[in-house]
N, C-alpha and C positions, 0 to 999 in steps of 0.2 A: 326781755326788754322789748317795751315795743317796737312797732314799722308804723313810717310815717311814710306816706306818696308825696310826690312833688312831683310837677311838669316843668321842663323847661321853657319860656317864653323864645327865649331864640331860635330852637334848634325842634322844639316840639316834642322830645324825649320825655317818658315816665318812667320816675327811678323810685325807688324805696331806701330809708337811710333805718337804718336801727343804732334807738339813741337814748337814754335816759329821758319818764315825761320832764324833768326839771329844765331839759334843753329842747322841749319839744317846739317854740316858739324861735330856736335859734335858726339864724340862713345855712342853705344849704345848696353848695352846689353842684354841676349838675356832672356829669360822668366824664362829657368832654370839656369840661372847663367852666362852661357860663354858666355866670352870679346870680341873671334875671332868672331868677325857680320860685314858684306858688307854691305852696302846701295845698294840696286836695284834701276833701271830706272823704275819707272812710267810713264805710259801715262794716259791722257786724252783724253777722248771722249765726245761729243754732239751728243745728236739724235732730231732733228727737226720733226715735225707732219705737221709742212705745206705742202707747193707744192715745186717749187723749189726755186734756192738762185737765188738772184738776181744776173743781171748781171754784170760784174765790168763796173765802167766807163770808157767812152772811150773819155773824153773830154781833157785828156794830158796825151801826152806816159809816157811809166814812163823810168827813166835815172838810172844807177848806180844801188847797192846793189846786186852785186855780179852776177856770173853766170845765166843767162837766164833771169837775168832782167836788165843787164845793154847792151844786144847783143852779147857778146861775145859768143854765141854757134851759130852756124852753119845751 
């Protein structure tokens, strides 16, 4: 299930709630009580032990999906 961060706007607290994504957009609050909680941006991170990544293929360019991958940069 995921973790979802949230800070309290009252009280300045960061809690984490684990919740279904279907209710990821629901409020939540905060450990001592208060309503006023933002949801924060989480990242993810991987750490690999091998050597390096492979290299991407190069058997057909690739077309489209915005900026620097459809050529439009310079």
């Amino acid at each position: 299930m995921p973790s979802y961060s949230y800070r309290c706007r009252s009280c300045g607290d960061t809690f984490e709630v684990n919740r279904p994504m279907a209710e990821s957009s629901n409020p939540a609050s905060c450990p001592a009580g208060h309503a006023d909680t933002v949801k924060l941006l989480t990242t993810f991170a991987t750490v690999s032990r091998g050597g390096t990544a492979p290299a991407p293929s190069q058997a057909a360019p690739q077309r489209g999906g915005g900026c620097c991958g459809g050529g439009c940069c310079g």
